[in-house]
C-alpha positions, 0 to 999 in steps of 0.5 A: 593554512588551507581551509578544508571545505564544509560539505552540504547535507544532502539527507532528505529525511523521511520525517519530512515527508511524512510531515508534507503527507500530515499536513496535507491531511489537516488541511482536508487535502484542500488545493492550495494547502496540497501547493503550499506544501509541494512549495516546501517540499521543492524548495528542500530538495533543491537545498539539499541537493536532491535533484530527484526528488525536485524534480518529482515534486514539481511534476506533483505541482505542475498536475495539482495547479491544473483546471480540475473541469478539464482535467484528464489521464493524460495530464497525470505527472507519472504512473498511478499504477505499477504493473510489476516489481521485483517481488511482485508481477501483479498490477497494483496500487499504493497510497501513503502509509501511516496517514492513510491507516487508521486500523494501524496499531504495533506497525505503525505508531508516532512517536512524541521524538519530533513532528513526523516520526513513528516507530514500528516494523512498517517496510512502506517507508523504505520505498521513500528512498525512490523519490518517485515511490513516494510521489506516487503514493502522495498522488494517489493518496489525493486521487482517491479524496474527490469525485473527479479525481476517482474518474481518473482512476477508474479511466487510468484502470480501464487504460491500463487493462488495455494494454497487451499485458493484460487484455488477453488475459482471462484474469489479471491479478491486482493488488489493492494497496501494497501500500497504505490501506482503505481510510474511510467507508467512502474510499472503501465503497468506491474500491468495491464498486470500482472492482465490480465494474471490472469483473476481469480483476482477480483483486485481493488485498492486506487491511487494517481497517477492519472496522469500515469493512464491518461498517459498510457491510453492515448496511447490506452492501453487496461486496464484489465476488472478485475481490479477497481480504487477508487480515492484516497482523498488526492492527488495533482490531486483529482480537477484537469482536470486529475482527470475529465479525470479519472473519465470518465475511464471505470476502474474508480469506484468511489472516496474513501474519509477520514473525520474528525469526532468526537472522539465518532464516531470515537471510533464505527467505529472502533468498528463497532458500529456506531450508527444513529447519528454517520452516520448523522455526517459522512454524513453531510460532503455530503450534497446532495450526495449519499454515502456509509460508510465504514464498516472497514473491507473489505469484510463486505460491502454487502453479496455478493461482496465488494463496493469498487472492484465493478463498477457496483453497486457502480459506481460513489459513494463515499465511505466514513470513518473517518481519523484513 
């Protein structure tokens, strides 16, 4: 009787990664625990067969077991930005989400299911499908968490704004955080002086954290004139007295708000061919309020700059597109 053959699992669930970030997370991102780790994260993916996500892993481990004092970009395992994507032809940087976004509240939650699980409307995850997508995210997720480590990024930053694509340019336009968010005041801190140092950026971002920004501004910190907050929908702070503190920032642009629609009108949103019809849906989640729609691709908004990074024109306006 032929025996038919027992195939191999090959899912590398996204449970799992989560579960390599928290731990990484409480052990205070210390150097041996990030190793351990990325042990356990190796030794999965060559299990399972999943060579892409092997070999990312090692170049993690390879770049983490290196001499911090002689440390320097060129020894970095892969890109800590990205210069463009198919929605978005803006320099930008992500870290992890969930572990990094404490201001995260019906977006994100964890579930009591299994260790690593959470529920909510969070897209950041299916970028995990591309092994390098959640490398980078754990990289920068470390970069971020040491002095050393943040010279990286300001050097990586400067190289970066170097390059042909952008050193011609008057203003570059930079995300901060498509991915993840600011986790604590010191992280927060070190971005806006980190953009102060690059007054060429044009940085604008979608927080969470309301609460370190009203906590860092509170000690009359000078916040940077090229850098544009939108309010992220979603958050544990969004009707709060922390968020009314916010909005009265001069930082503060305006709130950026996902809402439910139809699969129809959400089908030409993402082909960018939403009709009259589909716009009245979007809007009638607004009634008597002025908004503008996201067109999906960032830096198609208006000829000439982009609704979101733009505080004179689009202050105080929401903007506003389906949860996809």
């Amino acid at each position: 009787m032929k025996q038919t053959q027992k195939t191999t699992k090959t899912t590398l669930k996204f449970s799992f990664l989560n579960q390599i970030a928290i731990q990484i997370l409480a052990a205070q991102f210390n150097q041996r625990a990030i190793l351990d780790q990325l042990k356990t994260f190796i030794t999965k993916a060559a299990y399972l067969k999943r060579p892409g996500y092997e070999a990312a892993a090692r170049k993690l481990f390879k770049f983490f077991s290196l001499d911090l004092k002689n440390i320097s970009i060129k020894e970095l395992p892969q890109q800590i930005f990205k210069a463009e994507n198919a929605k978005l032809n803006f320099l930008n940087w992500s870290t992890l989400p969930g572990v990094n976004c404490p201001g995260a509240g019906s977006c994100f939650q964890w579930t009591k299911k299994a260790a690593g699980t959470f529920s909510g409307w969070c897209y950041s995850f299916r970028g995990w499908r591309n092994p390098y997508a959640f490398t980078r995210q754990l990289l920068n997720t470390v970069l971020e968490r040491g002095p050393v480590y943040r010279l990286l990024i300001v050097s990586e930053l400067k190289r970066q704004l170097a390059r042909p694509k952008f050193k011609n340019q008057k203003t570059v336009d930079f995300r901060l955080y498509v991915d993840g968010d600011f986790p604590n005041l010191e992280i927060l801190r070190f971005w806006m002086d980190t953009l102060k140092k690059f007054p060429q950026i044009r940085a604008y971002g979608y927080s969470k954290s309301l609460h370190l920004f009203r906590e860092l501004d509170r000690t009359g910190y000078q916040w940077p004139a090229n850098y544009a907050l939108n309010l992220s929908a979603g958050g544990i702070y969004e009707n709060s007295a922390i968020a009314n503190y916010i909005k009265k920032m001069n930082i503060y642009r305006g709130e950026f708000v996902p809402v439910k629609v139809t699969k129809n009108t959400l089908d030409n949103w993402n082909a960018q061919t939403l009709t009259r019809e589909n716009r009245q849906e979007i809007r009638a989640n607004f009634p008597d309020e002025k908004v503008f729609i996201c067109p999906k691709i960032c830096g198609t908004c208006t000829a000439k700059t982009h609704a979101c990074g733009d505080r004179s024109r689009f202050k105080n306006i929401k903007i506003v597109l389906p949860v996809h």
